[in-house]
N, C-alpha and C positions, 0 to 999 in steps of 0.2 A: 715539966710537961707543957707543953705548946697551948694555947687556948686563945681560939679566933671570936671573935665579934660581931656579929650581923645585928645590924637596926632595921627599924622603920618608925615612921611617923614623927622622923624629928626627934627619936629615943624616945618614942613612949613605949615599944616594945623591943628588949633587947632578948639574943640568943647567944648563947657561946656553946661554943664546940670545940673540942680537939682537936689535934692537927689530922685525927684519923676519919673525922666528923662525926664522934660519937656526940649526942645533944651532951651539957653537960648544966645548965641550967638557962629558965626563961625568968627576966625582969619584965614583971610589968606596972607599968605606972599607971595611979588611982585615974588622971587623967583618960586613959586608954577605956577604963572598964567604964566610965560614963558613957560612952562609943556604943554602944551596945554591942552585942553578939557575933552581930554580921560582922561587924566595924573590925574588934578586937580579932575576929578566925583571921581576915586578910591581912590583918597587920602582923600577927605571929608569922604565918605563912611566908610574909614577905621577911621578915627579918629572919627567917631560916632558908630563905634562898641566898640572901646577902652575906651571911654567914658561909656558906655552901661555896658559894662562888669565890669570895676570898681565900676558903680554904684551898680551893682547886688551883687557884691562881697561886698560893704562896707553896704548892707542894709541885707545879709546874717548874717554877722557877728555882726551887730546889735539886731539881733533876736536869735543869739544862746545867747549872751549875756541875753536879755531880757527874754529867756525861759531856760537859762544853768541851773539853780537848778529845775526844772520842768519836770517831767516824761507827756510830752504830746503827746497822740498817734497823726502822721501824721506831726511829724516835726524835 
């Protein structure tokens, strides 16, 4: 099973996700929760768009692959 990586803050919060972007665990580091609240919501946040984003981008280019010899309209 496939599983992507989003950071933030330099790896103080990391997220992983499946290739399907199911969450599938959050690390966070002692460093991060000294951050306070606020600190720590953006930094999760951000490490699951990073996550998100590579996953889109690694399942984009699975499909240009999958359809690259393929004249398909709408893709």
């Amino acid at each position: 099973m496939m599983e992507i990586l989003g950071e933030s803050g330099g790896g103080l919060v990391k997220v992983v996700v499946s290739g399907n972007q199911e969450p599938r665990r959050v690390e966070i580091s002692p460093d991060a929760l000294a951050e306070g609240a606020d600190i720590l919501s953006d930094l999760v946040a951000a490490a699951m768009k990073d996550a998100y984003e590579k996953s889109t981008g690694i399942m984009r280019e699975r499909m240009e692959d999958l359809t690259g010899g393929l004249n398909l309209p709408g893709l």
